[in-house]
Structures are given as structure tokens and as C-alpha cells.
MMTF fields as JSON, N, C-alpha, C and O atoms, coordinates in Angstrom:
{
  "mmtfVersion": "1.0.0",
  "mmtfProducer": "UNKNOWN",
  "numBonds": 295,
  "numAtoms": 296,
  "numGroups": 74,
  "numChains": 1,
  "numModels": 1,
  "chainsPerModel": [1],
  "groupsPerChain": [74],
  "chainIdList": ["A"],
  "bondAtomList": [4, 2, 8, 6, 12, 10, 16, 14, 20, 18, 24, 22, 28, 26, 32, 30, 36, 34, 40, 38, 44, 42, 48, 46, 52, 50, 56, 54, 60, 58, 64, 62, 68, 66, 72, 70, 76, 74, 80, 78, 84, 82, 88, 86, 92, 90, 96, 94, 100, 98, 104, 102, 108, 106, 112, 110, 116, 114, 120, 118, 124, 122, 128, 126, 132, 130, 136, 134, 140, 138, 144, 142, 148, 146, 152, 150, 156, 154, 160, 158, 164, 162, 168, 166, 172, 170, 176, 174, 180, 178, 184, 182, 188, 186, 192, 190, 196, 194, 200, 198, 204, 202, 208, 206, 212, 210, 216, 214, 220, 218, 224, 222, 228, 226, 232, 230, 236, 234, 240, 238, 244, 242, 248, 246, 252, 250, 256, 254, 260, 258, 264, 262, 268, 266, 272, 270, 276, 274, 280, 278, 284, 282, 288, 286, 292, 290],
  "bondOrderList": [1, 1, 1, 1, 1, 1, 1, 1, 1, 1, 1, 1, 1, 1, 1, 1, 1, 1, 1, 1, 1, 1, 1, 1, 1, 1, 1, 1, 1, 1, 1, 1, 1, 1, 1, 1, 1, 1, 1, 1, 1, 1, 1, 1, 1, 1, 1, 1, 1, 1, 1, 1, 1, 1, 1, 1, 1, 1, 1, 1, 1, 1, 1, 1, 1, 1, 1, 1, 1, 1, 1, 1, 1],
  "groupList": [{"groupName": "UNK", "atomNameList": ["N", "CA", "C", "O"], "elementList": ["N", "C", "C", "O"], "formalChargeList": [0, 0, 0, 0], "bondAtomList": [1, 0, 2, 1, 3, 2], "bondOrderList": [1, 1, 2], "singleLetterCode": "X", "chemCompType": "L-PEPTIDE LINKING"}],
  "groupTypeList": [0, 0, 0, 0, 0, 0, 0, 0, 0, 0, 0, 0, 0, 0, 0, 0, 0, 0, 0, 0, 0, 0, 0, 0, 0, 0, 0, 0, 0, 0, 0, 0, 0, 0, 0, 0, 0, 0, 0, 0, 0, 0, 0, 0, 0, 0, 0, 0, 0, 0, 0, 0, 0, 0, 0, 0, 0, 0, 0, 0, 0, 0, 0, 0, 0, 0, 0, 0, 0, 0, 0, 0, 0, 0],
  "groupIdList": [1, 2, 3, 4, 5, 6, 7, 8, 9, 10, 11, 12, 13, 14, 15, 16, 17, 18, 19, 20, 21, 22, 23, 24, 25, 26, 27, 28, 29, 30, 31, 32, 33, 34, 35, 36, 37, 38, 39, 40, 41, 42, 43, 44, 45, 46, 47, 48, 49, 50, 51, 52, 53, 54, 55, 56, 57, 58, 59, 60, 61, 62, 63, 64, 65, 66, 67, 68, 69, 70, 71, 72, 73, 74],
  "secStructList": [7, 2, 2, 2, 2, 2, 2, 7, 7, 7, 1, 1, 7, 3, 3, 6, 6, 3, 3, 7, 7, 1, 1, 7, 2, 2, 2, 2, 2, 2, 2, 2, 2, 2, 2, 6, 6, 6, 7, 1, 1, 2, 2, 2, 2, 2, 6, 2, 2, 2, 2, 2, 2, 2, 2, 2, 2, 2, 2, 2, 2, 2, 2, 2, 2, 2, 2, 1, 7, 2, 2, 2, 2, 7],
  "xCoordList": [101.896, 100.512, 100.014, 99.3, 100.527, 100.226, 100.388, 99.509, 101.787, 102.194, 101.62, 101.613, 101.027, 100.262, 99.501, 99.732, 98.454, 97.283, 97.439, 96.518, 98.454, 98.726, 99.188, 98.99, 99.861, 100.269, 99.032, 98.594, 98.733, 97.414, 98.276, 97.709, 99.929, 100.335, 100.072, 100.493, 99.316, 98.569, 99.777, 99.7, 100.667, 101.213, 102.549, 102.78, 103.348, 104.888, 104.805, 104.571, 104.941, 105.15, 106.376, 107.355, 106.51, 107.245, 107.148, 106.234, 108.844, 108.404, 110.36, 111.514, 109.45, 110.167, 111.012, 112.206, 110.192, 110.015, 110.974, 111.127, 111.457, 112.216, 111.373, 110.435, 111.32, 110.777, 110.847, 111.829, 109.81, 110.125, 109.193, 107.994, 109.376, 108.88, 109.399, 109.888, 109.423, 109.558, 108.222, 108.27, 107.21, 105.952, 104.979, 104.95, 104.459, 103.333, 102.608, 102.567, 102.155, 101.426, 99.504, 98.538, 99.561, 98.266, 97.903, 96.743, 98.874, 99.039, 98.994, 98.408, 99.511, 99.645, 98.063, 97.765, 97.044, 96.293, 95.242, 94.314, 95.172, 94.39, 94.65, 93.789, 95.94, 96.167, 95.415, 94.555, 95.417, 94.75, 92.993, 92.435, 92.591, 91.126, 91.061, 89.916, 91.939, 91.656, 91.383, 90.184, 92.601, 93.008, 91.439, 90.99, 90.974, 89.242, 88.106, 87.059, 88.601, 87.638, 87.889, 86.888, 89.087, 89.237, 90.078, 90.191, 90.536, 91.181, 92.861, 93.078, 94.024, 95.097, 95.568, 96.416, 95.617, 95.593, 96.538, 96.755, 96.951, 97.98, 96.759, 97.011, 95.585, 94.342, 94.279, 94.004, 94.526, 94.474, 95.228, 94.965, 96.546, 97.849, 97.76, 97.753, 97.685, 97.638, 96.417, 96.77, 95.334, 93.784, 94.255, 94.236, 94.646, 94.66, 95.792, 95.617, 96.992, 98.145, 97.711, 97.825, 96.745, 95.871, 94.805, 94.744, 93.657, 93.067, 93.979, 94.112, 94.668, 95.216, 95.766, 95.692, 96.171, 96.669, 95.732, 95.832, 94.81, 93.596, 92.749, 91.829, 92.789, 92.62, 93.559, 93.286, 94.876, 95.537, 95.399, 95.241, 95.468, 95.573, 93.557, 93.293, 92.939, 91.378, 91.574, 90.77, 92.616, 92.451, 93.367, 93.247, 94.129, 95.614, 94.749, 95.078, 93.654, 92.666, 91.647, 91.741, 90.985, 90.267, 91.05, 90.655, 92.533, 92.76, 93.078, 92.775, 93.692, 94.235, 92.715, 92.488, 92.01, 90.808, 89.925, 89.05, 90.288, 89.553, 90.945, 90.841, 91.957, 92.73, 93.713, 94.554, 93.307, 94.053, 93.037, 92.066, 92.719, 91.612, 91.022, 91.815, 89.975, 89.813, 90.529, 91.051, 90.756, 91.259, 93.169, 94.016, 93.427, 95.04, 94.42, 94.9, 93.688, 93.332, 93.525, 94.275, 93.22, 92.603, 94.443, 94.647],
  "yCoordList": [104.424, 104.436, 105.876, 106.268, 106.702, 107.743, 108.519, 109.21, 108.284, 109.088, 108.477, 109.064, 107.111, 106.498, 107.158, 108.12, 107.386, 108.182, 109.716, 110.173, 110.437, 111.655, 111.794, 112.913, 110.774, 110.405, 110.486, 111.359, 109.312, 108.756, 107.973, 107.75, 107.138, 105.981, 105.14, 105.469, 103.912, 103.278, 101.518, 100.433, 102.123, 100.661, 100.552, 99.67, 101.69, 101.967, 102.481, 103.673, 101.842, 102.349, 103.066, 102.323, 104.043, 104.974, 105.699, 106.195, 105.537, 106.769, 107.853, 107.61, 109.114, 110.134, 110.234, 110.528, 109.911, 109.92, 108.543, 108.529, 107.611, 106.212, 105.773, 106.002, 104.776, 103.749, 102.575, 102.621, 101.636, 100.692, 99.308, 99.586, 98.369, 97.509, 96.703, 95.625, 96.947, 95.991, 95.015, 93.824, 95.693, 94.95, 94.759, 95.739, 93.911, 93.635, 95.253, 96.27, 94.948, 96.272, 95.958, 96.705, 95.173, 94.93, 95.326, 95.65, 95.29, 95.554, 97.1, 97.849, 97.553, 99.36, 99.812, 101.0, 98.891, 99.447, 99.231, 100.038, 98.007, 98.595, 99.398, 99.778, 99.669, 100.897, 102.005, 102.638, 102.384, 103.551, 102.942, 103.414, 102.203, 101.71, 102.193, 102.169, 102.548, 102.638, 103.459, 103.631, 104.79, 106.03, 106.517, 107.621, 105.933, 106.641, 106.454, 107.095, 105.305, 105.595, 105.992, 106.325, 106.069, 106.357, 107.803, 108.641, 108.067, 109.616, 109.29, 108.091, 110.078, 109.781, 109.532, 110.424, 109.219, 108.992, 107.364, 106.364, 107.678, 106.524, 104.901, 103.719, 105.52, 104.337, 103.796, 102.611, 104.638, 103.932, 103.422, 102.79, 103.534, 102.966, 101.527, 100.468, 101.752, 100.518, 99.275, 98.235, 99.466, 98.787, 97.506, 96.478, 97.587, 95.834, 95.212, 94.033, 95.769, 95.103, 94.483, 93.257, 95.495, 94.741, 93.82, 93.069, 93.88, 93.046, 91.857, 91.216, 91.397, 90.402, 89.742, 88.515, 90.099, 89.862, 89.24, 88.038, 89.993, 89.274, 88.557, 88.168, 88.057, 86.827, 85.559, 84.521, 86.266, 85.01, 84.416, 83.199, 85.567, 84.752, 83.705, 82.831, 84.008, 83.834, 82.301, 81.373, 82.278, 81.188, 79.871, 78.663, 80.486, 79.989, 79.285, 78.116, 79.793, 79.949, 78.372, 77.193, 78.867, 77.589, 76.28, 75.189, 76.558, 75.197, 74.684, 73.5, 75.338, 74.522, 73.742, 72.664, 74.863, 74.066, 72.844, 72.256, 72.589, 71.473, 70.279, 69.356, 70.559, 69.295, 69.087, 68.216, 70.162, 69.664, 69.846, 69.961, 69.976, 70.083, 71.471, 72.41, 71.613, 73.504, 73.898, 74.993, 73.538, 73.788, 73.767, 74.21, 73.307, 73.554, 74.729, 75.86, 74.532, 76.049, 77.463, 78.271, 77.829, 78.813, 79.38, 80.361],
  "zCoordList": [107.987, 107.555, 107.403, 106.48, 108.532, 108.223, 106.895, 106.379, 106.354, 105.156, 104.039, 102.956, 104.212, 102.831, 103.027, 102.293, 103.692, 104.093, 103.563, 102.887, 103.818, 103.544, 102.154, 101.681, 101.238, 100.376, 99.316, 98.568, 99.587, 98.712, 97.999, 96.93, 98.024, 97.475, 98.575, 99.684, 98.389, 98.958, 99.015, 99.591, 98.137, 97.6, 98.579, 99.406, 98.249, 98.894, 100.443, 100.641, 101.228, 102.262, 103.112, 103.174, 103.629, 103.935, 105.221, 105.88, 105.37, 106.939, 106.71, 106.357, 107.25, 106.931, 105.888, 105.958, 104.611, 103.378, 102.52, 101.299, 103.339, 102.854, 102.77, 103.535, 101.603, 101.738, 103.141, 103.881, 103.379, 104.693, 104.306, 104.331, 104.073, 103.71, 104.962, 104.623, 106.363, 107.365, 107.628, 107.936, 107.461, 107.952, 106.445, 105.7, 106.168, 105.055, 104.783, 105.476, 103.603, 103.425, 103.781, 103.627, 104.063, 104.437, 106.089, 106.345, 107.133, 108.386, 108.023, 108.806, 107.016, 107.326, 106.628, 106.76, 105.89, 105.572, 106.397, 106.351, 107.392, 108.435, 109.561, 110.354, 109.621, 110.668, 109.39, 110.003, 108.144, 107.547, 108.128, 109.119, 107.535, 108.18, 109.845, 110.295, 110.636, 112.129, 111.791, 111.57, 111.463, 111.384, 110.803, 111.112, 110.273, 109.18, 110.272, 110.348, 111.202, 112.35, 113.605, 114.24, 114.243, 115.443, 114.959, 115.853, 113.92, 114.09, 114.092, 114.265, 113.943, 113.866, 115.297, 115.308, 115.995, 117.275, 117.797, 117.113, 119.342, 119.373, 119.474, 119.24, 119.879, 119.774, 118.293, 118.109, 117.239, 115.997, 115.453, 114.43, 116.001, 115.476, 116.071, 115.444, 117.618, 117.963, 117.579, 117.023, 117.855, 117.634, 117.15, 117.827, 116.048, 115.39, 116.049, 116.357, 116.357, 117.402, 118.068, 118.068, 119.246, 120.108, 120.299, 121.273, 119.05, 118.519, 118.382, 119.425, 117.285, 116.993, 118.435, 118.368, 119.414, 120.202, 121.165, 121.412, 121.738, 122.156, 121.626, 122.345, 119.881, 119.465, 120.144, 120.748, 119.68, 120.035, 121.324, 121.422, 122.866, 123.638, 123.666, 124.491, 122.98, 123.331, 122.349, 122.442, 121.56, 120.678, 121.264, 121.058, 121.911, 123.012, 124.133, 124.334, 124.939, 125.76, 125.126, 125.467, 124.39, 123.565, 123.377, 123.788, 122.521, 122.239, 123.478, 123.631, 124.558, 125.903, 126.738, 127.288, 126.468, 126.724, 126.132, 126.767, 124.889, 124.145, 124.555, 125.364, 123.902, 124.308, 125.606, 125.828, 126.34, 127.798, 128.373, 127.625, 130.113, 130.395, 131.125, 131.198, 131.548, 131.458, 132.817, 132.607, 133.973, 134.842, 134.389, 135.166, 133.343, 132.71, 131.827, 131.902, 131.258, 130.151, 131.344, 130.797, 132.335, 133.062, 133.457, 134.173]
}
């Protein structure tokens, strides 16, 4: 994300100048969206990892709670 950023090719993603198409290009453009607010930093790389992640367990959390009962949710 960084080198799209430094780049300004927004499309090809790359690290130490290969191409890398391991992860969607949509995951590397909100690590650029962190990077514009938190700064290049290991907080901006990570942010949405972690986000997404504390959706899931909060959504993991909910469904155990609607169809099992909340004392199995906890």
C-alpha cells in the first residue's frame, strides 16, 4: 500500500517493486485511506485488520446470542 501511495498506480499492487496480487486491491486501498489519516505508521497498516476483526468477533457475539442463549453467547 505503501508503494501505491508513493506510486500514484492505484491499480497494480507491489512490494519491493514486484508486482503482488496476494490480497484484493480494495484491502490495500484502505490501508492507503488509514495511511491519509493515521500517518504511515504500524497503527495504519494494521486499523482495518483489526477493525474487521472486532466486527467479526461482535457479529460471532450477536448471532450466538439470538439463536443460542446469552449465557452460551458470553
Amino acid at each position: 500500500a505503501r508503494e501505491m501511495l508513493e506510486t500514484g498506480d492505484w491499480i497494480t499492487p507491489r512490494f519491493n517493486g514486484q508486482t503482488r496480487f496476494d490480497k484484493p486491491v480494495l484491502f490495500y486501498w484502505l490501508i492507503i485511506l488509514a495511511y491519509r489519516v493515521f500517518g504511515i505508521t504500524e497503527f495504519g497498516v494494521r486499523f482495518w485488520s483489526a477493525t474487521a476483526a472486532v466486527a467479526l468477533v461482535a457479529l460471532v457475539a450477536l448471532a450466538a446470542r439470538r439463536w443460542l442463549r446469552p449465557p452460551a453467547a458470553r
